[in-house]
C-alpha positions in Angstrom: -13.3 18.2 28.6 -12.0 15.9 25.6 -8.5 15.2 25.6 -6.3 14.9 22.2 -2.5 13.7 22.3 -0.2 14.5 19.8 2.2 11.5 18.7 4.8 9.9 16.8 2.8 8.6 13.5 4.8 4.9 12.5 3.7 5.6 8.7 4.2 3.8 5.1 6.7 6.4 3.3 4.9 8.3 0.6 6.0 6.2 -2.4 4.1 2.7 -1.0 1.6 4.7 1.5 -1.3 3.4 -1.4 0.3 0.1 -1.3 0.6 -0.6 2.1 -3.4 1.0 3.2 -5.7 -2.0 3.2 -9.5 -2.2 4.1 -10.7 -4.2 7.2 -9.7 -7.7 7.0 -13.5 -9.3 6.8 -14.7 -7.0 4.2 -12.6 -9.0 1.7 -13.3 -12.2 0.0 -11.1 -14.9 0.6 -10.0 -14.2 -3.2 -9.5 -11.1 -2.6 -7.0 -11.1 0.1 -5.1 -13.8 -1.5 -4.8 -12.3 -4.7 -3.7 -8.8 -2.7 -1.4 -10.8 -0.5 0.4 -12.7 -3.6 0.8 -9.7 -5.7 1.6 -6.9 -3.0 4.0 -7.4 -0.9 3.8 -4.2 0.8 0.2 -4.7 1.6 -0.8 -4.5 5.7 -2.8 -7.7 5.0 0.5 -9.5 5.6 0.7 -8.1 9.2 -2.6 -8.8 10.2 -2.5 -12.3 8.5 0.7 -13.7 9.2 0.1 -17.5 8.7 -0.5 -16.9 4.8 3.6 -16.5 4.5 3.5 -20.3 6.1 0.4 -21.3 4.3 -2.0 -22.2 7.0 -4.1 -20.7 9.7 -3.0 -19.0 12.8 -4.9 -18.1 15.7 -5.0 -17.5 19.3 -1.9 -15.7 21.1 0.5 -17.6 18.6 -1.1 -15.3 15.8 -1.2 -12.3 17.6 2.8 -13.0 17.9 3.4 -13.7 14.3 1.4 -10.7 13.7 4.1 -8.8 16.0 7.1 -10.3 14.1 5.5 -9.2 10.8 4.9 -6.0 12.1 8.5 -5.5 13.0 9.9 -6.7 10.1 8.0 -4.3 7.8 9.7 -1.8 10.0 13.3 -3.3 9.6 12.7 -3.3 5.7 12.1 0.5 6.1 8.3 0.1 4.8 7.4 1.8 7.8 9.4 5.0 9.6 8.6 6.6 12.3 8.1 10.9 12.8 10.8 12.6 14.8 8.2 14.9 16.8 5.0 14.2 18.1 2.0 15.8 15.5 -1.8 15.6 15.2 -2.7 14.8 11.3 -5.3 16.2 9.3 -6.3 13.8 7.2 -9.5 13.9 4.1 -11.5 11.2 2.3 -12.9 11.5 -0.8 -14.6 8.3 -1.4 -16.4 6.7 -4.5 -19.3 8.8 -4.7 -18.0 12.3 -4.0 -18.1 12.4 -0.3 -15.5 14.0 1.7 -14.4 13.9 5.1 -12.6 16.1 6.7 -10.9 15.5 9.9 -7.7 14.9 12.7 -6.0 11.7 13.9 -4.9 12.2 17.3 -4.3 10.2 20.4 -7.4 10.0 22.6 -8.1 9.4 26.5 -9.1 5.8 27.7 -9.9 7.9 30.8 -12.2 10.4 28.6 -14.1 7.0 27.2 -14.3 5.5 31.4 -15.8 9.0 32.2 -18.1 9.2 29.6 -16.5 11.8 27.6 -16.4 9.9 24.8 -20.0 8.1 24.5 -21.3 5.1 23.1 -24.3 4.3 21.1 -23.9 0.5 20.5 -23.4 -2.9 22.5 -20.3 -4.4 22.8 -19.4 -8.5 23.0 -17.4 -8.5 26.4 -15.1 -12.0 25.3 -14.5 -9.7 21.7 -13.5 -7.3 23.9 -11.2 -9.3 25.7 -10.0 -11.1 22.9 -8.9 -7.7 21.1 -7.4 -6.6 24.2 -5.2 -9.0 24.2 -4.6 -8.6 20.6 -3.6 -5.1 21.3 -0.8 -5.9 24.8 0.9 -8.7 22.0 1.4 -6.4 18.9 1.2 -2.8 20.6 0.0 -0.7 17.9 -3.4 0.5 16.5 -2.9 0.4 13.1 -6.6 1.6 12.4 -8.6 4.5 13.7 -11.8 4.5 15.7 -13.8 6.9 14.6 -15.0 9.9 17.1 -17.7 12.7 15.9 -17.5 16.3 17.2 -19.9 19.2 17.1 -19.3 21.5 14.2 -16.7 23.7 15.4 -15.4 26.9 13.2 -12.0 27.2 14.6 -11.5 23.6 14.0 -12.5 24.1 10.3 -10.6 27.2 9.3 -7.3 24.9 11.0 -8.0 22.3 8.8 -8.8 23.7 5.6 -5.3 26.5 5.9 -3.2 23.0 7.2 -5.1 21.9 3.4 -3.0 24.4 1.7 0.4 23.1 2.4 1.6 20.0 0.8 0.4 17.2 1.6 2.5 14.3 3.4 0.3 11.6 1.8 -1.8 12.2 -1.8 -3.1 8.4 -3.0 -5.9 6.4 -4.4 -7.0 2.9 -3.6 -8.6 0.5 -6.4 -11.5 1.2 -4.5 -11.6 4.5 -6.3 -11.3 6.6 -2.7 -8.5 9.1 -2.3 -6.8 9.8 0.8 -4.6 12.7 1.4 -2.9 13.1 4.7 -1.4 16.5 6.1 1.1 16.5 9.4 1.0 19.2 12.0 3.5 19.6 15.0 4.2 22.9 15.8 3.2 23.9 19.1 1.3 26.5 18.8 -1.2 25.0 16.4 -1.5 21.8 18.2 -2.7 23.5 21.4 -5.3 25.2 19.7 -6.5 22.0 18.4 -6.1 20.4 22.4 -7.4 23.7 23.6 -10.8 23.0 21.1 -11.9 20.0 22.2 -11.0 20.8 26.1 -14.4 23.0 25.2 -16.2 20.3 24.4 -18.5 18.4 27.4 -19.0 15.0 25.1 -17.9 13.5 21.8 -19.2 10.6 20.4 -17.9 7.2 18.9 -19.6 6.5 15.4 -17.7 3.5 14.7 -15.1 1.4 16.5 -16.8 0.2 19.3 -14.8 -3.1 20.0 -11.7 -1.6 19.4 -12.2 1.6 21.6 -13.7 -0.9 24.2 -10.7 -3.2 24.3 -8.5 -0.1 24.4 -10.4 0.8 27.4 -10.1 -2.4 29.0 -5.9 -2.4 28.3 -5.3 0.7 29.8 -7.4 -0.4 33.2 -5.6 -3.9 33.2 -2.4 -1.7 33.0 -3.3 0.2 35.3 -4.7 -1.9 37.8 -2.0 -4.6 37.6 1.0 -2.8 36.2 3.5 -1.8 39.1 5.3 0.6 36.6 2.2 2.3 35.8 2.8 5.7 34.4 -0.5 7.8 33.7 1.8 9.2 30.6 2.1 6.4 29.0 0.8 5.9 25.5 -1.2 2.8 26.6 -3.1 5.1 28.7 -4.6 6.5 24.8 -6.2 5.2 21.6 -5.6 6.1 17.7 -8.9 8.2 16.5 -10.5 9.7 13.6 -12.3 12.6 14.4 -14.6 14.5 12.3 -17.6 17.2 12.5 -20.6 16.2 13.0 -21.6 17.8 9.7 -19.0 15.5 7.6 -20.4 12.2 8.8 -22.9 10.1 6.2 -25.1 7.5 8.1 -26.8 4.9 6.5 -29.2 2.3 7.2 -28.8 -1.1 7.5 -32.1 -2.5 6.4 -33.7 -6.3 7.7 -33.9 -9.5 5.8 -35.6 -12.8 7.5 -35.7 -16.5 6.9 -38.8 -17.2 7.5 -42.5 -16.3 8.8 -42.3 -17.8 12.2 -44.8 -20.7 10.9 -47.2 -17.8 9.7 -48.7 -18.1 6.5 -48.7 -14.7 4.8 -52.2 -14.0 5.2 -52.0 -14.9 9.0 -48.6 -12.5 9.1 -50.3 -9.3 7.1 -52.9 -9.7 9.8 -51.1 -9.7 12.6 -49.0 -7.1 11.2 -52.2 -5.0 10.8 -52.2 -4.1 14.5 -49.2 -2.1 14.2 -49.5 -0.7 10.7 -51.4 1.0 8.1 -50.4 -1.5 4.9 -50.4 -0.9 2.0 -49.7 -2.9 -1.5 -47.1 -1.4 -3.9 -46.9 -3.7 -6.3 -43.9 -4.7 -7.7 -43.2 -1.3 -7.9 -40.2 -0.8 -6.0 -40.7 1.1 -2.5 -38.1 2.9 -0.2 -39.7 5.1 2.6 -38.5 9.2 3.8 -39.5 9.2 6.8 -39.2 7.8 10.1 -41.6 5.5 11.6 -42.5 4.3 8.0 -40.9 0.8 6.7 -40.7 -0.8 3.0 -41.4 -4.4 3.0 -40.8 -7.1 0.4 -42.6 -10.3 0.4 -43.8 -12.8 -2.2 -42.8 -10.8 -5.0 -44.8 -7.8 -4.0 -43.4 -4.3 -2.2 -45.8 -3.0 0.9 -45.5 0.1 2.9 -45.7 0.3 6.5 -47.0 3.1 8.1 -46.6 2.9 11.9 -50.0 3.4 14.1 -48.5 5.7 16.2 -51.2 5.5 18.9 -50.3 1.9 19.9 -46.6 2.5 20.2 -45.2 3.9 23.5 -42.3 6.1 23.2 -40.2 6.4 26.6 -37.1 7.2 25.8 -34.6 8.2 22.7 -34.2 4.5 22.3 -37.6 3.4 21.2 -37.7 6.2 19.0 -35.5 4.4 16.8 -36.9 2.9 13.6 -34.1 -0.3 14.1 -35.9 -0.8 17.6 -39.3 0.2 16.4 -39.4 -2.4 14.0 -37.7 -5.2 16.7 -40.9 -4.5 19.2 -43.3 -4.4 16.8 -42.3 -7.0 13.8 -39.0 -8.9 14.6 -39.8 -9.9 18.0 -43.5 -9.9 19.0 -44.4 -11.7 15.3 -41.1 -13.4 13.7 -40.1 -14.4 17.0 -36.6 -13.4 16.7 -35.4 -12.0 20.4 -31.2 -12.1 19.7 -30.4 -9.7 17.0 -26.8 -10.6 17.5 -27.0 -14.3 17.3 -30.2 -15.2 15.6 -29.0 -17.1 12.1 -32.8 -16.4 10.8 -32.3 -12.5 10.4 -29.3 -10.8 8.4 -28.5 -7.5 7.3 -27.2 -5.2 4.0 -26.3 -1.6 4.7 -28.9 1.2 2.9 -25.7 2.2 0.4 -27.3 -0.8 -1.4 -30.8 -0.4 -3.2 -33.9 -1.9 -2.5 -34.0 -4.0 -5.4 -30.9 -6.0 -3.1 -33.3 -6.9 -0.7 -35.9 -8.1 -3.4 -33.2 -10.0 -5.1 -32.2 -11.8 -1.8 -35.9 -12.6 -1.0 -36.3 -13.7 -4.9 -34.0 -16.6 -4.9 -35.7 -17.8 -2.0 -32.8 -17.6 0.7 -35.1 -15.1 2.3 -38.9 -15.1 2.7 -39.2 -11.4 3.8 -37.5 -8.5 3.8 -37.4 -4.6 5.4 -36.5 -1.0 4.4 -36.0 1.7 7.0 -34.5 5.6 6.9 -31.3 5.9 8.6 -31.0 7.2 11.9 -30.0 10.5 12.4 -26.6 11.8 14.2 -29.0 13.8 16.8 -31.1 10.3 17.5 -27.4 8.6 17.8 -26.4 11.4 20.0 -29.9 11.4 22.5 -29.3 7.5 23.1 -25.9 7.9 23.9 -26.5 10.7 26.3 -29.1 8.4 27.9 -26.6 5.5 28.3 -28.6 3.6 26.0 -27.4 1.3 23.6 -28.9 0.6 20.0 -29.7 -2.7 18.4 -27.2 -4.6 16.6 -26.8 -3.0 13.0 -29.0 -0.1 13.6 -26.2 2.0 11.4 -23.9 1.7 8.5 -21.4 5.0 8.8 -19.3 6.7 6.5 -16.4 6.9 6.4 -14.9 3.6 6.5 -11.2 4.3 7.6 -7.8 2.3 6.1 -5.2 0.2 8.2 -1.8 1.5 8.3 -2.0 4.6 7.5 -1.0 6.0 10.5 0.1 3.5 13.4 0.1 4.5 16.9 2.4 2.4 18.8 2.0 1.6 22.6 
């Protein structure tokens, strides 16, 4: 039984809403940011980077104070208001390349994520966890959704798309050529059948957000656990989510690129890699397999497909079923000797939105000596390893769609 909470959006007001919205922090160049940050004043980039007003770099609990203060103050300036009533928001992407998404924001249970309601498919780092909890008890807000998956659902679907008729609150687009449109409901009646929905529903499942549903997690038990005033109403007892059908979610791949062949020549690597795969040379004809278990490779200039023997690979549970970890037991570790996806500074990644010619490019200029293509996972693999409380290698998925900051805020 999932539980959704209705609650009082803090949002931009609709003439600044495109203004305001502002990717993730890392995905912008340094450039970028500062050329956003000394031209828009309005955007959230100021909030979450409050030294740039003082011109230096904040961190720790200092930062997280500052970020507080900037907060606030985009508040007093009336950049931000806050709804009257409690609401659930239907909100739709159409990004770039024609993809729409279709969901609600709502407030979800931190008790729904410690019962395993709401189930995970990736590892988390437990001091970023801690780190962003604390981040979250000094500013009190979410400011960006984590994004939560649903089983296709056709009461769901005709609430959206007749909400879809009405006007919406929020109709803009960002230079990144995605539009956003935001829709607000908060009548009763509507919003229980929404609640009513997802109390149907055994499981949902985090696509992306990981960190920031983890340290949610972790400030509602510190809360409780340590907070003499706890109320089990209380909004820090929730977290700001996304959620879409499963139908509306893309996934892509992110595919492998490595430093070096482990002190291998490249004869000595084909031939090791030989025990695990049927090889054969492309060329430089550029290669991108279709089905699982098969990989691309690039190396010295040429493309080579990898064709798993399936009669020497051992598949236990949904885990190992996973090209990402196929490709770690069979290549990455055993051969390239890379055990720690996470940490390892030989191995990187680019998401499968890119084409294969990005990972020939990379290996080209000699940065990289080798480099590997995969299929993306599917949301029924994502879904089996979550249900078997197993956790997929770092970067196994790149997932669409990639939600704004301060859009909606959810304050706590």
């Amino acid at each position: 039984m999932a539980i959704l909470k209705p609650f009082k959006a803090v949002r931009p007001t609709r003439a600044i809403v495109g203004l305001v919205a502002a990717r993730p922090y890392q995905s912008y160049t340094v450039e970028e940011r500062e050329s956003r940050m000394d031209y828009n004043p309005f955007s959230f980039l100021h909030i979450i980077n409050p030294g740039y007003k003082y011109d230096q770099v904040i961190t720790g609990e200092e930062r997280y104070q500052l970020v507080r203060n900037r907060y606030l103050e985009f508040k007093e300036d009336g950049v931000f208001i806050q709804d009257k009533k409690p609401a659930l928001y239907v909100y739709k992407i159409i990004n770039r390349d024609g993809e729409e998404f279709n969901g609600i924001i709502a407030a979800t249970s931190a008790e729904d994520y410690e019962k395993n309601i709401i189930r995970k498919h990736e590892d988390t780092l437990a001091k970023r966890e801690q780190t962003f909890k604390t981040y979250l008890k000094t500013v009190g807000f979410n400011a960006e959704p984590v994004l939560l998956t649903y089983p296709d659902n056709t009461s769901l679907l005709e609430i959206i798309k007749e909400t879809q008729k009405k006007h919406a609150e929020f109709e803009f687009t960002m230079t990144y050529r995605d539009t956003h449109y935001l829709w607000k409901i908060d009548d009763d009646a509507t919003v229980a059948k929404i609640q009513n929905e997802f109390k149907n529903m055994k499981t949902i499942y985090i696509a992306d957000g990981h960190h920031r549903s983890a340290s949610s997690y972790l400030l509602y038990k510190d809360e409780k656990e340590h907070n003499a005033a706890y109320d089990e109403n209380a909004s820090y007892n929730f977290f700001m989510s996304y959620l879409i059908p499963e139908s509306d979610l893309v996934v892509h791949e992110f595919n492998r690129l490595v430093k070096d062949l482990n002190g291998l020549s490249k004869e000595e690597f084909l031939i090791r890699l030989d025990s695990s795969y049927r090889i054969e040379n492309k060329g430089n004809l550029t290669y991108k397999p279709t089905k699982t278990h098969h990989f691309s490779m690039y190396l010295d200039g040429e493309f080579y497909s990898l064709y798993l023997r399936k009669a020497r690979y051992k598949t236990l549970t949904a885990l190992d079923d996973l090209d990402a970890e196929v490709l770690y037991k069979t290549v990455l570790k055993p051969i390239l000797g890379i055990d720690n996806l996470r940490d390892n500074e030989r191995i990187s990644y680019i998401n499968g939105k890119h084409e294969m010619i990005s990972i020939k490019s990379s290996v080209d200029s000699n940065e990289f000596k080798v480099g590997f293509g995969m299929c993306p996972a599917t949301i029924n693999q994502i879904k089996r390893i979550a249900d078997e409380g197993l956790k997929m290698p770092p970067k196994s998925t790149y997932i669409l769609p990639k939600l704004r900051s301060g859009i909606t805020i959810y304050e706590f």
